[in-house]
N, C-alpha and C positions, 0 to 999 in steps of 0.2 A: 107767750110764757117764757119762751129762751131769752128773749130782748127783756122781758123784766127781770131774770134771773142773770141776764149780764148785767144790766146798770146796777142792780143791786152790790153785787160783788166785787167791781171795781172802786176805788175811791178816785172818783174824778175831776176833787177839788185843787183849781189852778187849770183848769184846762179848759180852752172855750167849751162852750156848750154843741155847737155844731161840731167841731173836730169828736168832742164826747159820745154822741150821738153816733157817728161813723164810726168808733171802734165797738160801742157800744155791741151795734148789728153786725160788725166783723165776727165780734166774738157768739155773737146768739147766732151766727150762720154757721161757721165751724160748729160752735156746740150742737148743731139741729143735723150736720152733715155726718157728726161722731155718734149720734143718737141713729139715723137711718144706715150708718155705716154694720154696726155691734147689731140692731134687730135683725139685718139680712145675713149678715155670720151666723149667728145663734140661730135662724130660720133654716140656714146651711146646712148646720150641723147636725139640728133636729132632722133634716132630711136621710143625710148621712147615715146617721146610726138607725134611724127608724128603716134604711132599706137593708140598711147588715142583717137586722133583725130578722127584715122578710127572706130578703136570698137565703140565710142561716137555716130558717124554717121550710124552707122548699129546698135547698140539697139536702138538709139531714132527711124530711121526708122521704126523698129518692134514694139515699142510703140505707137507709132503716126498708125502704121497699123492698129492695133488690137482698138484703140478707133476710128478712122473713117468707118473700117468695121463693129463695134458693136458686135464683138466677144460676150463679156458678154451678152449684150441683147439677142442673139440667143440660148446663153444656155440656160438662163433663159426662154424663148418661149419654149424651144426644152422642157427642161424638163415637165415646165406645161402640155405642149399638150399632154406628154405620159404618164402623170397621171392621165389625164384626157381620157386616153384609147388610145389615136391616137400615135400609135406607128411607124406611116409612116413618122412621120416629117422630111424632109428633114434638112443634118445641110451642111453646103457649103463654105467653106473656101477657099480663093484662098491664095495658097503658090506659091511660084518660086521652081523651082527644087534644087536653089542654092543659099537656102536664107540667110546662115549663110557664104559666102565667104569669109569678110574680118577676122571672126576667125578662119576658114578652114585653110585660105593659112597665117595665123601670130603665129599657135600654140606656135612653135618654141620660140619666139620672148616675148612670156607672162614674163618668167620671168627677162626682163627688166623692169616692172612694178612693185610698190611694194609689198610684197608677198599677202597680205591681201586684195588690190583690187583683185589680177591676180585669187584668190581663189572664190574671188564673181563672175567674171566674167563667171569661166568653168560654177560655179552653175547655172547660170543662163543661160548657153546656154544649158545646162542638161535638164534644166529643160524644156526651149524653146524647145528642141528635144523633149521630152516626149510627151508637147505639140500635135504637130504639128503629131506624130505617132497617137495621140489617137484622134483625129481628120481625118486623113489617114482610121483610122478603122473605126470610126461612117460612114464615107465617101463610103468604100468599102462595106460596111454590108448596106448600106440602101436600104429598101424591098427584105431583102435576112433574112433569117432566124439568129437570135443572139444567136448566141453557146458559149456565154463567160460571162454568169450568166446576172444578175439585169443589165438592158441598162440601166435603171433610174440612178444607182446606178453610172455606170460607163458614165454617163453624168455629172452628179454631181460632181464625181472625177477630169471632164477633166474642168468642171466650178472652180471648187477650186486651180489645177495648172495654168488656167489664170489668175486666181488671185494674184496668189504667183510670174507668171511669173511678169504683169505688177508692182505688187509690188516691187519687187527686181529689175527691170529695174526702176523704179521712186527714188530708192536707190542710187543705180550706178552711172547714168546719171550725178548727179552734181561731184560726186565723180571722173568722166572722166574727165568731162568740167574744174576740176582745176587743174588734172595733166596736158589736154594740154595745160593750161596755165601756169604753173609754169616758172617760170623764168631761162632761162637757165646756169648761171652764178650760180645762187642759186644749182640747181643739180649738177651743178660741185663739190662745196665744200659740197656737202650733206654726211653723214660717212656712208649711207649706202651703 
């Protein structure tokens, strides 16, 4: 089809027929090379924005979690109470086993994204993991003996990573919500 769409379009009268014929297929090969080139960009792109969309929708979910569970309010309570002696304070978190999925199964796939979001994002699943362990331990340790120095100390730490978490997810979030909107025509011609 491309080798007919080249002879067609050149006029390649005065010029052997053999020499015609070889630019003929030069040009339907470039042309077929520009055509697999532009459908694996555009395949790119669609990748692109369709994982902004996901990451988007799974940190805002973890956001949107953590302020209608009142994660911070419970530290804050948790801490009080154990300075004020009561070192039974229950703290209670409901996680899913599987709560990081759509980064789990798109690692791969980050550096379609630009380098400088793809770097906020690990941070902040980093940091979402750290989270979520040091909540696992206050969890596992409560009314068992604390073998792992100042509980006050290391409630306070895990108050200040959900702080850092929600904050760097409240960072992110818009910074998602305009790459999946970017325009796809626009990323085509983009140089990076």
């Amino acid at each position: 089809m491309s080798l007919l769409l080249a002879s067609l379009a050149v006029d390649f009268s005065g010029i052997p027929e053999p020499i015609a014929i070889i630019i003929g297929a030069v040009i339907a090969a470039v042309s077929g090379f520009g055509a697999v080139f532009a459908q694996n960009k555009f395949q790119r792109i669609a990748e692109r924005k369709s994982l902004a969309g996901a990451l988007l929708g799974e940190i805002g979910a973890l956001r949107l979690t953590a302020y209608l569970q009142r994660y911070d309010d419970m530290l804050v309570y948790g801490i009080k109470c154990m300075k004020e002696g009561d070192m039974t304070v229950a703290l209670h978190w409901r996680w899913r086993e599987r709560y990081f999925i759509v980064f789990e199964e798109n690692c791969g796939k980050l550096g379609l994204l630009p380098p400088d979001l793809a770097q906020q994002i690990v941070m902040l699943y980093v940091a979402t993991k750290s989270l979520k362990e040091n909540v696992q331990m206050l969890e596992d340790y409560h009314g068992k003996q604390w073998d792992f120095g100042d509980k006050i100390t290391f409630v306070e730490g895990t108050l200040r990573t959900l702080r850092i978490v929600v904050s760097e997810a409240d960072r992110v979030i818009p910074v998602l919500e305009a790459e999946a909107r970017k325009d796809t025509y626009e990323l085509f011609f983009e140089t990076a």
